[in-house]
GUSE-35497 format. One record per residue (C-alpha): residue in one letter; x negated, y negated, z negated. Coordinates in pm, whole numbers, plus 32768, in hexadecimal, padded with zeros to 4 digits. Each point is the difference from the previous one (the first is absolute). Layout:
atom res a, c1 X, c2 Y, c3 Z
...
END
This chain:
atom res x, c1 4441, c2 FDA5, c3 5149
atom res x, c1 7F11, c2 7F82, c3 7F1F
atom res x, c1 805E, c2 7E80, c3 7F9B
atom res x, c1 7EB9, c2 7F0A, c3 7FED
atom res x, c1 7FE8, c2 7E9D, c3 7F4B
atom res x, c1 7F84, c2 7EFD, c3 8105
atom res x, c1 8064, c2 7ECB, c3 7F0D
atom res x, c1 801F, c2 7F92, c3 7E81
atom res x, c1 8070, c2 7EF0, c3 7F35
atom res x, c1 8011, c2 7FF4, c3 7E97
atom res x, c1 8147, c2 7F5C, c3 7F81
atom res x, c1 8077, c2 7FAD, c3 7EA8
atom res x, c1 807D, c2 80F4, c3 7EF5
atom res x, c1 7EBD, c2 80F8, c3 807F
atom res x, c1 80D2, c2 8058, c3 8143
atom res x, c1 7F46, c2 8031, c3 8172
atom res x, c1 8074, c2 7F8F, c3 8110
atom res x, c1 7F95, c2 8129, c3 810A
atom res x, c1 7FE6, c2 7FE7, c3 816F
atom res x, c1 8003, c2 815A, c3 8096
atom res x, c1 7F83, c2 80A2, c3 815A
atom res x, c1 8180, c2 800C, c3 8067
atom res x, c1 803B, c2 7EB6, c3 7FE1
atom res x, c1 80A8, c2 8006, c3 7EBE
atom res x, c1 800A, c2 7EFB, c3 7EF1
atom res x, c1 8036, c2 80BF, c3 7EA7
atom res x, c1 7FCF, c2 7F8F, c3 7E8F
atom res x, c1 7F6E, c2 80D0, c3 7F15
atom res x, c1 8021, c2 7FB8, c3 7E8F
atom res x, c1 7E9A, c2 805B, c3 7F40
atom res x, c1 80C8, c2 7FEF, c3 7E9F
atom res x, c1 8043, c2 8190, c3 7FC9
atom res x, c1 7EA4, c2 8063, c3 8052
atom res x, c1 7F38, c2 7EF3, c3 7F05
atom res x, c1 8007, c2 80B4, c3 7EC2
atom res x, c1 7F4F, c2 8127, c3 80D3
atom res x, c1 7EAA, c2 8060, c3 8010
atom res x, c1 7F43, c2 7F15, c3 80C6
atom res x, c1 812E, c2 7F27, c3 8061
atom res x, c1 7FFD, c2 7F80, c3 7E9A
atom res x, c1 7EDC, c2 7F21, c3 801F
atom res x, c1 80BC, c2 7F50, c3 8127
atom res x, c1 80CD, c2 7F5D, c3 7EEE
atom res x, c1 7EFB, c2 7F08, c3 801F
atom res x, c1 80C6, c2 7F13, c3 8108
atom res x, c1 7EB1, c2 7F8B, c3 8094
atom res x, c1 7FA0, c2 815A, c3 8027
atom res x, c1 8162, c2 8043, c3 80A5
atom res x, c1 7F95, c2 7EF3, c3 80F8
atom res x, c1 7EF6, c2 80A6, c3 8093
atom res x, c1 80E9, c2 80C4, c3 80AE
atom res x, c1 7F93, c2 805F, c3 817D
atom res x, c1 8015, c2 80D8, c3 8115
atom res x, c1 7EE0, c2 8110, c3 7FF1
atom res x, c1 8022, c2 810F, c3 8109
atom res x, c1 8155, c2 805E, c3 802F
atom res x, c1 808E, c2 7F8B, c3 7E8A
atom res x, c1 7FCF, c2 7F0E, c3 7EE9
atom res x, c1 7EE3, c2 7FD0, c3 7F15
atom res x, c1 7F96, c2 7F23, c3 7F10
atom res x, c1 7EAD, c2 7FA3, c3 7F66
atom res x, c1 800B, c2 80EF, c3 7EFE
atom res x, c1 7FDD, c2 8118, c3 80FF
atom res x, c1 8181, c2 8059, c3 7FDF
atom res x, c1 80DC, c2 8063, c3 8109
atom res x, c1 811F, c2 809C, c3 806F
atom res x, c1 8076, c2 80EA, c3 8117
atom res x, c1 80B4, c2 7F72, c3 8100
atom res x, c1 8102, c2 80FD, c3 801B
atom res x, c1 805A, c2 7FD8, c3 7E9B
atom res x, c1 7FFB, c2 7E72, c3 8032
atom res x, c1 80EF, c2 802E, c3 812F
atom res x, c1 80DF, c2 8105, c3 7F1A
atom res x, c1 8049, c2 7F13, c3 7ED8
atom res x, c1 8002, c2 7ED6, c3 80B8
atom res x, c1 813D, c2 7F2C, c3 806A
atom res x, c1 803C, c2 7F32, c3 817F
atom res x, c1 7FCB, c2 7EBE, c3 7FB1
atom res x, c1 8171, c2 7FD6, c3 80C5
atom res x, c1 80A5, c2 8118, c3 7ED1
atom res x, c1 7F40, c2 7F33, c3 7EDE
atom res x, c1 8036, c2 7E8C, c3 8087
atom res x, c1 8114, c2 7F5A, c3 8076
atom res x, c1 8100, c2 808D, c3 7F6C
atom res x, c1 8021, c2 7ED2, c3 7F2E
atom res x, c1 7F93, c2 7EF7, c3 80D3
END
């Protein structure tokens, strides 16, 4: 079933905070992708901040986005990634 991104926060260290259709809170960390094509330009941490909810996914004011599938993918529960230490 195809996973949709009903929430975003942008958190330090270019990570997203992602709220999904399921109910899910995952993290995804932006660092791999921003020496890639458009992502590079989101290097920019103000530009990074734009970050928001268009459709089903993210996108930022530079017109980047990213599927929602692949966010879901290479994302981590927030329970797996926090907590742990805490």
């Amino acid at each position: 079933m195809l996973k949709t991104v009903k929430d975003v926060k942008v958190m330090d260290n270019y990570e997203l905070l992602l709220m999904f259709d399921n109910g899910e809170e995952r993290i995804f960390d932006m660092k791999p992708y921003l020496d890639k094509g458009i992502y590079k330009s989101l290097r920019d941490v103000k530009l990074f901040n734009t970050a928001r909810v268009s459709f089903d996914s993210v996108e930022w004011s530079n017109c980047a986005d990213i599927d929602p599938e692949f966010l879901y993918i290479k994302s981590v529960m927030v329970s797996d990634n926090k907590t742990k230490t805490d």
